[in-house]
mmCIF file of the N, C-alpha and C atoms, coordinates in Angstrom:
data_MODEL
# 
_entry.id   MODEL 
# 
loop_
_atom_site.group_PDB 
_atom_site.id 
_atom_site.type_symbol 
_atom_site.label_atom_id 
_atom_site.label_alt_id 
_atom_site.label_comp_id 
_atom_site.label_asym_id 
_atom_site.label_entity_id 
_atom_site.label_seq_id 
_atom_site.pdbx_PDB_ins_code 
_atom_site.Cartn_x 
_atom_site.Cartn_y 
_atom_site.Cartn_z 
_atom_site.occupancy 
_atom_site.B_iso_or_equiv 
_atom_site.pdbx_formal_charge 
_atom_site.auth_seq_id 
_atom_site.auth_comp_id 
_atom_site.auth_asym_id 
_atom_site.auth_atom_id 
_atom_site.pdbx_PDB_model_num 
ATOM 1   N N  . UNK A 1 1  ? 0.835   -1.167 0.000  1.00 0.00 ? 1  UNK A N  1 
ATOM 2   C CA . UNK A 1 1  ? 0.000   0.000  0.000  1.00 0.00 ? 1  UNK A CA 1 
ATOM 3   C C  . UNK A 1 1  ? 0.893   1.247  0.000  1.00 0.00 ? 1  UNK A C  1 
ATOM 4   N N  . UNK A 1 2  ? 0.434   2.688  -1.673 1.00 0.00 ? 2  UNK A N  1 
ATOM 5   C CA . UNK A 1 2  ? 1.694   3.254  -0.707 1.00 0.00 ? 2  UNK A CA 1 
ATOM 6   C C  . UNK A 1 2  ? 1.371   4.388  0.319  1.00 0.00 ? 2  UNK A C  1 
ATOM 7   N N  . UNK A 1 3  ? 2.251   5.025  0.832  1.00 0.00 ? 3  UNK A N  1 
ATOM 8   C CA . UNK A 1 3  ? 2.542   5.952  1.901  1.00 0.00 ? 3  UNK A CA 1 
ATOM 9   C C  . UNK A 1 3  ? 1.612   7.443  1.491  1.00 0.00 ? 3  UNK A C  1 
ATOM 10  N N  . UNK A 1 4  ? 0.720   7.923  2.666  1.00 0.00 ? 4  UNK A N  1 
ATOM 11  C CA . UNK A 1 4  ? -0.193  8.691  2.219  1.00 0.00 ? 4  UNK A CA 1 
ATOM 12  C C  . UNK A 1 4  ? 1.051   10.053 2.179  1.00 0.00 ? 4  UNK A C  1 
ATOM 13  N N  . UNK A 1 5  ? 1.191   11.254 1.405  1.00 0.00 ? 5  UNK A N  1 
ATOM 14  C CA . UNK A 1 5  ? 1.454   12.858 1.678  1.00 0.00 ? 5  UNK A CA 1 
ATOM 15  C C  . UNK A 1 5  ? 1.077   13.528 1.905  1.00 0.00 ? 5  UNK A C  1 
ATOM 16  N N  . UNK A 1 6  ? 1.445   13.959 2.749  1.00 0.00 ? 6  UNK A N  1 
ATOM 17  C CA . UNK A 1 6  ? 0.002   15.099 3.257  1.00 0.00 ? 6  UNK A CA 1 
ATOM 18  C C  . UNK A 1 6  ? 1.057   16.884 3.084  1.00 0.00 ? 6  UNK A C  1 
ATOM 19  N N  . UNK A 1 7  ? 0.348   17.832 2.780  1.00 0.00 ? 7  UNK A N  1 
ATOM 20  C CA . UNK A 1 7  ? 1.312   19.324 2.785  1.00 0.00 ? 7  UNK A CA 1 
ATOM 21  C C  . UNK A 1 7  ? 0.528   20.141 3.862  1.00 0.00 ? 7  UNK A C  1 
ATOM 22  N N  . UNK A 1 8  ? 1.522   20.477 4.934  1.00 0.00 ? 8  UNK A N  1 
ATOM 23  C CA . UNK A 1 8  ? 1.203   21.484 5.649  1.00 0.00 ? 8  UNK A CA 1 
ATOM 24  C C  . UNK A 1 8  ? 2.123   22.526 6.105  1.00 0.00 ? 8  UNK A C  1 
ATOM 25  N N  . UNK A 1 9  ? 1.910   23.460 7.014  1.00 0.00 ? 9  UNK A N  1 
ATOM 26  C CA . UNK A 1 9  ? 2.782   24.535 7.804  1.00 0.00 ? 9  UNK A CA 1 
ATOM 27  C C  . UNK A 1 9  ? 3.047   23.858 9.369  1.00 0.00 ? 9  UNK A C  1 
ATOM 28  N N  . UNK A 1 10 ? 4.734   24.044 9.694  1.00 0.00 ? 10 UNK A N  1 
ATOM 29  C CA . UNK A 1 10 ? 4.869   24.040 10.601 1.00 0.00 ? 10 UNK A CA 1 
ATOM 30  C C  . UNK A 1 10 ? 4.646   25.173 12.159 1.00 0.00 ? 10 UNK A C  1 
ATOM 31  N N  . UNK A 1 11 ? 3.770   24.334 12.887 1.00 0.00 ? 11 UNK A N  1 
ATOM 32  C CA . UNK A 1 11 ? 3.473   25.373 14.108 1.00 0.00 ? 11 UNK A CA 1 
ATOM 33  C C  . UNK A 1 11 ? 4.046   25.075 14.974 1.00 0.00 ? 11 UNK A C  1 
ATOM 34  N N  . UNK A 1 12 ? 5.164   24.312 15.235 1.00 0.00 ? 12 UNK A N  1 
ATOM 35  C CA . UNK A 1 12 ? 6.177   24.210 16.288 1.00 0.00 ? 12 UNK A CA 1 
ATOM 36  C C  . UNK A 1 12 ? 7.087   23.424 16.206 1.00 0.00 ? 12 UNK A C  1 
ATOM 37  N N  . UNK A 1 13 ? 8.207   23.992 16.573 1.00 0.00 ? 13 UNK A N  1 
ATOM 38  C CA . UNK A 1 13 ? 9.589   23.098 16.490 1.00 0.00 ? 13 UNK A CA 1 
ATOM 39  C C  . UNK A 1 13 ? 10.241  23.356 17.717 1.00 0.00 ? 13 UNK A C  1 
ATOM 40  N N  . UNK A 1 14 ? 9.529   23.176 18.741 1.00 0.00 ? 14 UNK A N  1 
ATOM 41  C CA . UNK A 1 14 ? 10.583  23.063 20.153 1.00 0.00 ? 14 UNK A CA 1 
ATOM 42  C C  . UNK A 1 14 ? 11.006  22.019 20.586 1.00 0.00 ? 14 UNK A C  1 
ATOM 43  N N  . UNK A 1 15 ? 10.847  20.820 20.291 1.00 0.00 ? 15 UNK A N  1 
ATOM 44  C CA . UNK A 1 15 ? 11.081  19.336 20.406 1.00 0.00 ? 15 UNK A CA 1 
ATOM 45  C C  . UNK A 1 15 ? 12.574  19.352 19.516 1.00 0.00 ? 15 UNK A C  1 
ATOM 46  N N  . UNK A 1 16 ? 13.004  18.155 20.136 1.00 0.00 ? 16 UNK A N  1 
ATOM 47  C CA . UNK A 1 16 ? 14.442  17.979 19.206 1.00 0.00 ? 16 UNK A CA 1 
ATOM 48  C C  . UNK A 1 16 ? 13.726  17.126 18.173 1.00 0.00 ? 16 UNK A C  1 
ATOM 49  N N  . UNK A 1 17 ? 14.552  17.388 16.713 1.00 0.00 ? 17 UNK A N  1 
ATOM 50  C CA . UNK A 1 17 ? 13.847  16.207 15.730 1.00 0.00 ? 17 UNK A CA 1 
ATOM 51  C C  . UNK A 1 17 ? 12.578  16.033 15.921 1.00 0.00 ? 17 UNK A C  1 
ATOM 52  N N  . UNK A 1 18 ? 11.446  16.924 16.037 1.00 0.00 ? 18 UNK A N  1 
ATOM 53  C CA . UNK A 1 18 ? 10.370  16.685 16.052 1.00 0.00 ? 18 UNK A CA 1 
ATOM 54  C C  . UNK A 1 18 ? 9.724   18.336 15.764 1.00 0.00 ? 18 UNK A C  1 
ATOM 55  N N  . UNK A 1 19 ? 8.531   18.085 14.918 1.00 0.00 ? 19 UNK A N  1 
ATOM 56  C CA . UNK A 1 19 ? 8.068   19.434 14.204 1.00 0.00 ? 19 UNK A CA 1 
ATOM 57  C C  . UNK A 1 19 ? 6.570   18.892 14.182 1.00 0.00 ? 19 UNK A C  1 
ATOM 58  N N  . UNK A 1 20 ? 5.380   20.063 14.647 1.00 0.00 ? 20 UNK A N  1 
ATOM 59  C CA . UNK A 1 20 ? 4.115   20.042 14.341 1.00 0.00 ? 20 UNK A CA 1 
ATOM 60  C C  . UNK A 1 20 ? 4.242   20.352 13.198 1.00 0.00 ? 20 UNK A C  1 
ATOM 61  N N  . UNK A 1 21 ? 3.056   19.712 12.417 1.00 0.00 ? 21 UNK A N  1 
ATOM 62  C CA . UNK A 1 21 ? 2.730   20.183 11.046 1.00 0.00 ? 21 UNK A CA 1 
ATOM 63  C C  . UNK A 1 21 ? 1.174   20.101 11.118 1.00 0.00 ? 21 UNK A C  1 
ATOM 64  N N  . UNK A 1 22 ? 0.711   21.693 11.162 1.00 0.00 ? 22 UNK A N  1 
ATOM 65  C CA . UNK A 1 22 ? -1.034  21.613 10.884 1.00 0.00 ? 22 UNK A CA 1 
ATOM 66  C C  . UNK A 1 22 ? -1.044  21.453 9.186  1.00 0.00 ? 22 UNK A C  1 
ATOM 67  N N  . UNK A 1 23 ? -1.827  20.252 9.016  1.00 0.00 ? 23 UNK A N  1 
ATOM 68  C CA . UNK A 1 23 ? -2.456  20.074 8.017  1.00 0.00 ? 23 UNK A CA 1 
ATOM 69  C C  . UNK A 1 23 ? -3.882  20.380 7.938  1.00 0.00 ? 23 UNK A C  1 
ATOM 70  N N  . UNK A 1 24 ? -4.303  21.042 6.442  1.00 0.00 ? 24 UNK A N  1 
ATOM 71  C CA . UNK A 1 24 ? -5.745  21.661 6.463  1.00 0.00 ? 24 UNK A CA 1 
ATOM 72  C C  . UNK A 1 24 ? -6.427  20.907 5.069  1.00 0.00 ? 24 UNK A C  1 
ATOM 73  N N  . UNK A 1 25 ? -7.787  20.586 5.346  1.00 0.00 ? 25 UNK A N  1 
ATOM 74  C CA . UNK A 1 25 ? -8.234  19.886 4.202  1.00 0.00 ? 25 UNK A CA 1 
ATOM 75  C C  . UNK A 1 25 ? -9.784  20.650 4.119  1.00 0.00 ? 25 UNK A C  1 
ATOM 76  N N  . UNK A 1 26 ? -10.084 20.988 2.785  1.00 0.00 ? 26 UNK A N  1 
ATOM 77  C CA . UNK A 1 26 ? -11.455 21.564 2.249  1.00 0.00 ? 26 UNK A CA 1 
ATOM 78  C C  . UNK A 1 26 ? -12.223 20.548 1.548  1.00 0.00 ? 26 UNK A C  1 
ATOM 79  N N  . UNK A 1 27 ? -13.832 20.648 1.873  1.00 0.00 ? 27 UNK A N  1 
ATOM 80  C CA . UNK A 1 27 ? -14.346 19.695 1.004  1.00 0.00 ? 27 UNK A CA 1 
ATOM 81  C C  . UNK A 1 27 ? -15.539 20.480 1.236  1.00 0.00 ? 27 UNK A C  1 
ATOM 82  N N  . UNK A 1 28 ? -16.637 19.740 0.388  1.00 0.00 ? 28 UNK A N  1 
ATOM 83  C CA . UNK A 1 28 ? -17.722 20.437 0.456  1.00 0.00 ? 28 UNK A CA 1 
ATOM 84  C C  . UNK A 1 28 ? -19.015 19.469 1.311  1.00 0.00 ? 28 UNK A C  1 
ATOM 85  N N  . UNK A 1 29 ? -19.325 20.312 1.902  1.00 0.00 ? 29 UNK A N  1 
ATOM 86  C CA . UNK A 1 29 ? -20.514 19.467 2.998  1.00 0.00 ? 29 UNK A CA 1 
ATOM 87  C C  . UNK A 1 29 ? -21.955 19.087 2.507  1.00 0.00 ? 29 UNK A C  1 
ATOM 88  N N  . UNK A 1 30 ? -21.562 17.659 2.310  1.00 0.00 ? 30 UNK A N  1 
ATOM 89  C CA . UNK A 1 30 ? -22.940 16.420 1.480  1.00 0.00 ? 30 UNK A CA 1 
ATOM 90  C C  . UNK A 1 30 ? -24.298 17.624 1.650  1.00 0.00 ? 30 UNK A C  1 
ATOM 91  N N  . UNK A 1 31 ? -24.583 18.046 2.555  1.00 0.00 ? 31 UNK A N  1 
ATOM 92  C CA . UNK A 1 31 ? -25.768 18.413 2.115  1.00 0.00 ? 31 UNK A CA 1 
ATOM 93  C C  . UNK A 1 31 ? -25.837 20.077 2.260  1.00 0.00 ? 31 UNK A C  1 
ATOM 94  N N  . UNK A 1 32 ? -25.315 20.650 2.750  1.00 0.00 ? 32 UNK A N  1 
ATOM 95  C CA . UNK A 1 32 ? -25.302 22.021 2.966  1.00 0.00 ? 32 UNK A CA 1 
ATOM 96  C C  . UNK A 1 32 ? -24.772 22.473 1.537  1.00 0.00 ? 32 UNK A C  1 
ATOM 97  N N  . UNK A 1 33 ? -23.643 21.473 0.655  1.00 0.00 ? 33 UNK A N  1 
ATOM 98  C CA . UNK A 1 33 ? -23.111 22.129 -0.362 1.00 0.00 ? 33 UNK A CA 1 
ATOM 99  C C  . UNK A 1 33 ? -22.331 22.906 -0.043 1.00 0.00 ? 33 UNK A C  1 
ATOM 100 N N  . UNK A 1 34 ? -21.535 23.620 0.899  1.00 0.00 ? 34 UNK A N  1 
ATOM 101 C CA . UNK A 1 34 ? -20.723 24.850 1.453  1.00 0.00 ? 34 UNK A CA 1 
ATOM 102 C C  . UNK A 1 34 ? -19.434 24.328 1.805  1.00 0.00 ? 34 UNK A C  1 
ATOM 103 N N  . UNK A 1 35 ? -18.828 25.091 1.289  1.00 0.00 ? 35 UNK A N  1 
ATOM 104 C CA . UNK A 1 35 ? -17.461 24.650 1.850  1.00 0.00 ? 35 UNK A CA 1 
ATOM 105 C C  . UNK A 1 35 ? -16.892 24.575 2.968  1.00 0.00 ? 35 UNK A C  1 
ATOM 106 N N  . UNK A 1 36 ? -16.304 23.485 3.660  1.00 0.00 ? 36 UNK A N  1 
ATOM 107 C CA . UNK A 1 36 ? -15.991 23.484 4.949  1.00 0.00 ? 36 UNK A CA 1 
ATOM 108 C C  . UNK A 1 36 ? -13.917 23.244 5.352  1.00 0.00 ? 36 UNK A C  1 
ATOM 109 N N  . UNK A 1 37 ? -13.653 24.146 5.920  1.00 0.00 ? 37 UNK A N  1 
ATOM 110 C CA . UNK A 1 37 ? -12.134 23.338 6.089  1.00 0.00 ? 37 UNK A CA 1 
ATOM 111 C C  . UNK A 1 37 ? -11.955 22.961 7.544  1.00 0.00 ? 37 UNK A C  1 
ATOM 112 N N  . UNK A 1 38 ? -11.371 21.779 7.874  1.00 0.00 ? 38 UNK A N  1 
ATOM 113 C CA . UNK A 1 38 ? -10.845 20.855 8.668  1.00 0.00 ? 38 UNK A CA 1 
ATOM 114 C C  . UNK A 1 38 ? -9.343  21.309 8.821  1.00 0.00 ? 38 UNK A C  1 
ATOM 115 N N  . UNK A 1 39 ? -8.796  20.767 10.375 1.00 0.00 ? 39 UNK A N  1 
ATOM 116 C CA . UNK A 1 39 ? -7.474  21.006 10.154 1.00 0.00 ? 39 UNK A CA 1 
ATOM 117 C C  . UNK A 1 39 ? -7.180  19.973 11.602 1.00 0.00 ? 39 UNK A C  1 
ATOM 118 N N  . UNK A 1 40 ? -6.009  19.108 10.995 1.00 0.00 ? 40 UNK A N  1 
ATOM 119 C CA . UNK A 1 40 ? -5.527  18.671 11.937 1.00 0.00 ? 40 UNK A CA 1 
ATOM 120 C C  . UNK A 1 40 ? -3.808  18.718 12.347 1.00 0.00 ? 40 UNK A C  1 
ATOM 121 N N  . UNK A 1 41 ? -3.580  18.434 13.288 1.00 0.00 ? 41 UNK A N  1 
ATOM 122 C CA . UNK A 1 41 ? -2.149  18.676 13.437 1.00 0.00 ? 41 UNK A CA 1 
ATOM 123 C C  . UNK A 1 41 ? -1.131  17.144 13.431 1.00 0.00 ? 41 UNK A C  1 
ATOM 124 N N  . UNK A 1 42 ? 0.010   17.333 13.182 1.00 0.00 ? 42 UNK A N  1 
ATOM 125 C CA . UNK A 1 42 ? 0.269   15.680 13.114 1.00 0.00 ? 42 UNK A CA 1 
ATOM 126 C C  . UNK A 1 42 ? 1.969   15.933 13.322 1.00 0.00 ? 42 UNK A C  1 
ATOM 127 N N  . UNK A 1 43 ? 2.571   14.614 14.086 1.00 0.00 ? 43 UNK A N  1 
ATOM 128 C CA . UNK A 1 43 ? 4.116   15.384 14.774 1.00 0.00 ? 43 UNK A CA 1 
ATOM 129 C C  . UNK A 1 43 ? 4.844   14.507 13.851 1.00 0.00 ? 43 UNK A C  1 
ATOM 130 N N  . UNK A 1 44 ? 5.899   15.237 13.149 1.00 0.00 ? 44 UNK A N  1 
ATOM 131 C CA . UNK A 1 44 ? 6.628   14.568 12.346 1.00 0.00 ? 44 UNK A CA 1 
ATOM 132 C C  . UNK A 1 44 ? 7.904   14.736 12.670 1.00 0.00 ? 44 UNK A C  1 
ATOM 133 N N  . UNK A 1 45 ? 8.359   13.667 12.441 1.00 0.00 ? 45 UNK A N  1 
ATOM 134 C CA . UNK A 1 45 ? 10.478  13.481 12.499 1.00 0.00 ? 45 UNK A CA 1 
ATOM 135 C C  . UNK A 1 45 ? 10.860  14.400 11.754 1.00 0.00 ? 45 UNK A C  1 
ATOM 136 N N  . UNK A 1 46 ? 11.873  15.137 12.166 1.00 0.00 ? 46 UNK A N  1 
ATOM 137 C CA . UNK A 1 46 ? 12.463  16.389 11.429 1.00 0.00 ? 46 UNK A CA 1 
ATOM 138 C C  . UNK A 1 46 ? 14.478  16.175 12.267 1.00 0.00 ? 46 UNK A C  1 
ATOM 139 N N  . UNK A 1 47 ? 14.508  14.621 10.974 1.00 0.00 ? 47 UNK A N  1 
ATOM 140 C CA . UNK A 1 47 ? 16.529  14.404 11.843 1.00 0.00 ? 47 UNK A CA 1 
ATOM 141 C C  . UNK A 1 47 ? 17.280  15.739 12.278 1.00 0.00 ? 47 UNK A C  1 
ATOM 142 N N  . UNK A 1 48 ? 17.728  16.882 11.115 1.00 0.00 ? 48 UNK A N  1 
ATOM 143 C CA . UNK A 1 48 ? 18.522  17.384 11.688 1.00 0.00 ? 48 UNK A CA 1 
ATOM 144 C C  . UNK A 1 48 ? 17.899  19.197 11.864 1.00 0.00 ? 48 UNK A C  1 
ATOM 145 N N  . UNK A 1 49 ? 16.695  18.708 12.671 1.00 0.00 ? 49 UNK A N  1 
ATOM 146 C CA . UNK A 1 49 ? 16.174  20.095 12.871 1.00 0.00 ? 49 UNK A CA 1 
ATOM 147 C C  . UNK A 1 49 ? 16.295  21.481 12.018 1.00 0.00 ? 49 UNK A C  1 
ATOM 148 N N  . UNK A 1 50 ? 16.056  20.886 10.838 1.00 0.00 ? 50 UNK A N  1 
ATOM 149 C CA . UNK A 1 50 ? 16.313  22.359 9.589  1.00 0.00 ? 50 UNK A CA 1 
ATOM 150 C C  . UNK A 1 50 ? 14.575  22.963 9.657  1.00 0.00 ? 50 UNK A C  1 
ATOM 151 N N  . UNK A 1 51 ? 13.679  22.535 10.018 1.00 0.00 ? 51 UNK A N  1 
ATOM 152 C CA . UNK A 1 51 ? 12.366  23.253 9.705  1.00 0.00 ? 51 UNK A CA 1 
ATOM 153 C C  . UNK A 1 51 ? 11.856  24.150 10.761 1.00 0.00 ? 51 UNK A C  1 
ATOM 154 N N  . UNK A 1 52 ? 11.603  25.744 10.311 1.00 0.00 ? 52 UNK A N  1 
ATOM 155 C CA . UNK A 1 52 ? 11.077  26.182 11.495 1.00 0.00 ? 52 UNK A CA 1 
ATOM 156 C C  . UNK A 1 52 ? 9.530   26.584 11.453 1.00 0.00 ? 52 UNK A C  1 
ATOM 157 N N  . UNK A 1 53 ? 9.358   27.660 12.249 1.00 0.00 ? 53 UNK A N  1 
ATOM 158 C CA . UNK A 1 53 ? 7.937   27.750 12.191 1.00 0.00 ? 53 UNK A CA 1 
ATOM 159 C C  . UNK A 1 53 ? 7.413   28.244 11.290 1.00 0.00 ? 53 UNK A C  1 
ATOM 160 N N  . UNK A 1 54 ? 6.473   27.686 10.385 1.00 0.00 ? 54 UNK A N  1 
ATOM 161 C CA . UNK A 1 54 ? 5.819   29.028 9.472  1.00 0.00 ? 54 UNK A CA 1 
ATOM 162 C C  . UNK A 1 54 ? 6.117   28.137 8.379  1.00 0.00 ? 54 UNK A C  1 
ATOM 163 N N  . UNK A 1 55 ? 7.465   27.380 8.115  1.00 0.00 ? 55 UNK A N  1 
ATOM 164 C CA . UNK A 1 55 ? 7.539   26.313 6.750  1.00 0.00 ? 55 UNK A CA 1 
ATOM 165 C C  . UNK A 1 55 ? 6.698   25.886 6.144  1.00 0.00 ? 55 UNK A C  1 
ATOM 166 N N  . UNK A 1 56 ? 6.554   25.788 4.959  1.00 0.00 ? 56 UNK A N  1 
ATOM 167 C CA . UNK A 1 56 ? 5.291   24.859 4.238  1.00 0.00 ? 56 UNK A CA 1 
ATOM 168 C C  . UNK A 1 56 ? 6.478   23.604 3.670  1.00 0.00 ? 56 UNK A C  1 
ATOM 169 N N  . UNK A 1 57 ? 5.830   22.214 4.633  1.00 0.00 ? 57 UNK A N  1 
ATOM 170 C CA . UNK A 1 57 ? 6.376   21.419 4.257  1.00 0.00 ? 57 UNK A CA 1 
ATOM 171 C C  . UNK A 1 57 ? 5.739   19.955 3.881  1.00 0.00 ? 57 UNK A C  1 
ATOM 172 N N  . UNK A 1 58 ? 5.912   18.909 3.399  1.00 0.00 ? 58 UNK A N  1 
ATOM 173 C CA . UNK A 1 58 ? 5.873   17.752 2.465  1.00 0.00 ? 58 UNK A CA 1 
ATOM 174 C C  . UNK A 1 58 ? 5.944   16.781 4.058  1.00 0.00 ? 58 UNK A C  1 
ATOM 175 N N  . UNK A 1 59 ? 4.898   15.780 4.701  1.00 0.00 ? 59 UNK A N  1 
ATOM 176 C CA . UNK A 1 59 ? 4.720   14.486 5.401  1.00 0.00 ? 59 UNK A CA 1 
ATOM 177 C C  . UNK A 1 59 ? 4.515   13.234 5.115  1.00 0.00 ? 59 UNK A C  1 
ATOM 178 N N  . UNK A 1 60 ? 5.380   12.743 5.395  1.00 0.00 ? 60 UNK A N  1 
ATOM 179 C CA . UNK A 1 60 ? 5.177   11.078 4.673  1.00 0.00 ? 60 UNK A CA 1 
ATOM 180 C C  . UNK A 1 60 ? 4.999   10.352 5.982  1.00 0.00 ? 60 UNK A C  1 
ATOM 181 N N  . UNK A 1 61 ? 3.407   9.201  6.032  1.00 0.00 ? 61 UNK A N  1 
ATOM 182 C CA . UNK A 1 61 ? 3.309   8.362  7.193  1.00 0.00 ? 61 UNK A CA 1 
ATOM 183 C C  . UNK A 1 61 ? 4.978   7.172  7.073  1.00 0.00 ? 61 UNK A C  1 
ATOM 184 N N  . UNK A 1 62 ? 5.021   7.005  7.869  1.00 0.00 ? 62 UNK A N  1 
ATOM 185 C CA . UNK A 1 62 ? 6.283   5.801  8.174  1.00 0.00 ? 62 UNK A CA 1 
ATOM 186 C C  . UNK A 1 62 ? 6.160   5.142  9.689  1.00 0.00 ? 62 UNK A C  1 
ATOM 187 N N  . UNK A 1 63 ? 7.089   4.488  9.767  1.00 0.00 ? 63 UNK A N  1 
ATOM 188 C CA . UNK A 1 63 ? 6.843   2.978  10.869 1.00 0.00 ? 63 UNK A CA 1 
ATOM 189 C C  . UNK A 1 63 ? 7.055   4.677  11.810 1.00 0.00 ? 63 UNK A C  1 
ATOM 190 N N  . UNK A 1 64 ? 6.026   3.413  13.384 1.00 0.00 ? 64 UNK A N  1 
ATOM 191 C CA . UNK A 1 64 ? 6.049   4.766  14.702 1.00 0.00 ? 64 UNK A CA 1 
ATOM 192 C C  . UNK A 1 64 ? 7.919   4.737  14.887 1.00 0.00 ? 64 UNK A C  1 
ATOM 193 N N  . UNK A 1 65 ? 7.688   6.033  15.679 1.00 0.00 ? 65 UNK A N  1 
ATOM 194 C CA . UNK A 1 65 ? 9.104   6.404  15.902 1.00 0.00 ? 65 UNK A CA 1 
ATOM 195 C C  . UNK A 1 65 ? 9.628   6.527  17.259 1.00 0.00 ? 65 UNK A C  1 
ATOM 196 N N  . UNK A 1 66 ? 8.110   7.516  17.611 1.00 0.00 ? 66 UNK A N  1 
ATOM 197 C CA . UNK A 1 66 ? 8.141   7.092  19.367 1.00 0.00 ? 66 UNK A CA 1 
ATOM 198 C C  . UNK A 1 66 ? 6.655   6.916  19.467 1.00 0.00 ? 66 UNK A C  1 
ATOM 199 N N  . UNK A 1 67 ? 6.182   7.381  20.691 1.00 0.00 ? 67 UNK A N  1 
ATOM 200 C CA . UNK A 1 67 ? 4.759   7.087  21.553 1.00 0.00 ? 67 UNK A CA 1 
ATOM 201 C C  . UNK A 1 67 ? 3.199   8.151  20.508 1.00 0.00 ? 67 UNK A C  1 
ATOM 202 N N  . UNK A 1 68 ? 4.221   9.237  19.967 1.00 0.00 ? 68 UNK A N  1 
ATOM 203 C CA . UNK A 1 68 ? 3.427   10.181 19.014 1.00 0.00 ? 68 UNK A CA 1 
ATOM 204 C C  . UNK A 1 68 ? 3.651   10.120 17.305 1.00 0.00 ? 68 UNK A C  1 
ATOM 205 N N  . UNK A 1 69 ? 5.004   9.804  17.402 1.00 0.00 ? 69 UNK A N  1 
ATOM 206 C CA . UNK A 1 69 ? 5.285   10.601 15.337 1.00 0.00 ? 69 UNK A CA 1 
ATOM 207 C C  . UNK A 1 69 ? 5.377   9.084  14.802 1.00 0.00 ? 69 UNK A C  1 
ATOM 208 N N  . UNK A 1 70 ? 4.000   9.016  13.919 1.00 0.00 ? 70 UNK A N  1 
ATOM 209 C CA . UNK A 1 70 ? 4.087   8.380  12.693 1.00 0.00 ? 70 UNK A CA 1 
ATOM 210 C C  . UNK A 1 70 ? 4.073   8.821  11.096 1.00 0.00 ? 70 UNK A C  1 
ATOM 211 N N  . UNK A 1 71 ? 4.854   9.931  11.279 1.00 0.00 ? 71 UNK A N  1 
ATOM 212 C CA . UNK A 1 71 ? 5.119   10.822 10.231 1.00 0.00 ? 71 UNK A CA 1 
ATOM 213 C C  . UNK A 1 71 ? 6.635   11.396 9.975  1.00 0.00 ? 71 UNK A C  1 
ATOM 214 N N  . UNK A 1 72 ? 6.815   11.669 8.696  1.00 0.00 ? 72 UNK A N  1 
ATOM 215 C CA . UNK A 1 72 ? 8.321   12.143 8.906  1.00 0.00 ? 72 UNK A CA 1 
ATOM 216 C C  . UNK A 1 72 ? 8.643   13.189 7.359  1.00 0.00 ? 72 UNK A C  1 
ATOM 217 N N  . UNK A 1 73 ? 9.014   14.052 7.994  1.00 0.00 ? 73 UNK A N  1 
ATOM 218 C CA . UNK A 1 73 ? 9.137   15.061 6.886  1.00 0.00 ? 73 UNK A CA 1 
ATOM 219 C C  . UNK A 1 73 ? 10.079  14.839 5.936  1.00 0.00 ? 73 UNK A C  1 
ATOM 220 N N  . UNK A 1 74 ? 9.426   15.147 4.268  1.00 0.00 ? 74 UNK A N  1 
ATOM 221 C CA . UNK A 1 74 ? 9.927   14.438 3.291  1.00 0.00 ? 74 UNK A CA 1 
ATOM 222 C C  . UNK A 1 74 ? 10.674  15.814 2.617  1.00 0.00 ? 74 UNK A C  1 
ATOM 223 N N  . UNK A 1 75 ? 10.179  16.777 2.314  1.00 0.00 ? 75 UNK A N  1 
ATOM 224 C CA . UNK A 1 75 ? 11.125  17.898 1.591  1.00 0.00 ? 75 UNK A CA 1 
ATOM 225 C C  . UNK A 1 75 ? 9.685   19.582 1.786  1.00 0.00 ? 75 UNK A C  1 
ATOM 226 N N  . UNK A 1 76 ? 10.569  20.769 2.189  1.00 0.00 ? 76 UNK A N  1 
ATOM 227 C CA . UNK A 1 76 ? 9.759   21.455 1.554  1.00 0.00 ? 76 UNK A CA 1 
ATOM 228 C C  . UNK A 1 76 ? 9.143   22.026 0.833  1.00 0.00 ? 76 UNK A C  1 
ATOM 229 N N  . UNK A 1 77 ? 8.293   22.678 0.855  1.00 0.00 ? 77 UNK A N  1 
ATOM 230 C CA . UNK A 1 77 ? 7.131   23.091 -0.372 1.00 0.00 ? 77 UNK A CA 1 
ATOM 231 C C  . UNK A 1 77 ? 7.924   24.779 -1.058 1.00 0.00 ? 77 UNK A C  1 
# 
């Protein structure tokens, strides 16, 4: 199966090797018809701490890493 990508902005990098990335997704709501956006946040591996806040960057799911990040940042946007 392959590996989902997801593109978001980073909202925190105070963790070592580790970076929030809010991801935001739009769709339109089955019956209202209106557009709605969603946003979730998701903690990704970031090895040698190059991403800071505000980045628009590229998430690839991968094996867990610790107790939270099953994600790991692939390149930025």
């Amino acid at each position: 199966m392959p590996k989902r990508i997801l593109q978001g902005t980073v909202t925190s990098d105070l963790n070592d090797q580790t970076v929030t990335v809010l991801v935001e997704r739009r769709f339109t709501h089955p019956v209202l018809k209106k557009t709605i956006r969603k946003s979730k946040k998701y903690r990704a591996h970031d090895e040698n701490n190059t991403f800071k806040v505000g980045d628009m960057v590229r998430i690839q799911e991968c094996a867990p890493k610790s107790k939270t990040k099953r994600w790991e940042v692939v390149a930025q946007v």
